[in-house]
C-alpha positions, 0 to 999 in steps of 0.5 A: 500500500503507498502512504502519501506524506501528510502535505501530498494527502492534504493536497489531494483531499482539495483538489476541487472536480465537476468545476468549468471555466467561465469564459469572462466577457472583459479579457486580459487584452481588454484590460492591458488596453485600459492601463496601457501596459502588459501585465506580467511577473518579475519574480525577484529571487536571491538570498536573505539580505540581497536587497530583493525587498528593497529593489521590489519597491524602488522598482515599483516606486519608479514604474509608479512614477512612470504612470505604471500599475505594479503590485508587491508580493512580498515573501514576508508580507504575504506569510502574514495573511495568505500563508500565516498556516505555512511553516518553514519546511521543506514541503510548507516552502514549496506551498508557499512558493505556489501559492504566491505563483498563482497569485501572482498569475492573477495579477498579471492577467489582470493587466498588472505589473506583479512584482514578487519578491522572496528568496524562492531557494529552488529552481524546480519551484520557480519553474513552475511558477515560471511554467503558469504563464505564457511564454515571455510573461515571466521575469526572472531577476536573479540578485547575485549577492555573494552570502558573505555580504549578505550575512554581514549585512543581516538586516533581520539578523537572521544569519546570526540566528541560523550560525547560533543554532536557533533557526534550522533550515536557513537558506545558505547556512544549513539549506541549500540556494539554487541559483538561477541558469537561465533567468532573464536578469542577473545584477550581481554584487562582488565585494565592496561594489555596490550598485545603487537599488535605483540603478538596479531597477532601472536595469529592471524598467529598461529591460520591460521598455525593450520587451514592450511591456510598458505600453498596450 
């Protein structure tokens, strides 16, 4: 007999049947239209202390100025109501990274820039967020920061939590952090060079400006 695992049973108790799809007489193309932008996802990943949270909000507060519709999923924001029943498990991590993916693919069907946020250690969970939209419509920035500068910045002190033994399963300590292969941007920090996070989302805003994400 094969015993599922608690999640996986979980999982299979709510998958939903005798569901359709209704047809919506308003669709995304309508609403890209509306707001004179293409919606999408710029999934912004790398380790604790990188600056993902701080780059996501100089990027929305630019795209804002540019008359642009964004929204933030923070990683921490959205553990607070959405997934405040998710812990830090291996399983828990994956849920939360699908959840905040579907979500995420909402947004951008509703014409809006969506800007995720969080540290998303896995490529196969990245992937298959990448893998619930069209082609193109998935924006992957990969914050190379190397973790010996983000443990010394250790903006929640986290890392000195981890290196104490008091946080389990710390990504980059005592869990693994898969870097992305083939991501749409890669803004890298070495050592004592530091680009500005203003400088960094404007890499982010030229890139939708080329791929035409910026207007209807």
């Amino acid at each position: 007999m094969i015993v599922l695992p608690p999640f996986l049973l979980m999982l299979t108790v709510r998958k939903s049947t005798n569901i359709a799809w209704h047809k919506s007489s308003v669709e995304k193309f309508d609403r890209q239209e509306l707001l004179q932008q293409k919606g999408c996802v710029i999934w912004i990943t790398g380790l604790s202390g990188s600056g993902k949270s701080t780059l996501a909000c100089t990027l929305s507060r630019g795209l804002h100025l540019r008359g642009k519709l964004t929204y933030i999923l923070d990683g921490d924001n959205v553990r607070h109501g959405l997934n405040s029943d998710l812990s830090f498990k291996v399983e828990d991590r994956a849920e939360n990274i699908r959840r905040i993916g579907e979500v995420a693919k909402l947004f951008a069907d509703a014409g809006i820039i969506c800007i995720a946020s969080l540290i998303s250690p896995y490529r196969k969970d990245r992937d298959a967020c990448r893998a619930l939209l069209p082609e193109g419509d998935f924006i992957e920035v990969f914050l190379d920061v190397p973790l010996q500068v983000c443990e010394a910045r250790d903006p929640k002190g986290l890392y000195k939590l981890a290196r104490c033994g008091k946080i389990k399963g710390f990504t980059g300590i005592d869990d693994p952090y898969e870097p992305p292969l083939n991501c749409e941007i890669v803004l890298q920090q070495k050592g004592g060079d530091c680009v500005s996070p203003s400088d960094m989302a404007e890499t982010v805003i030229s890139y939708l400006e080329e791929k035409g994400y910026l207007q209807a």
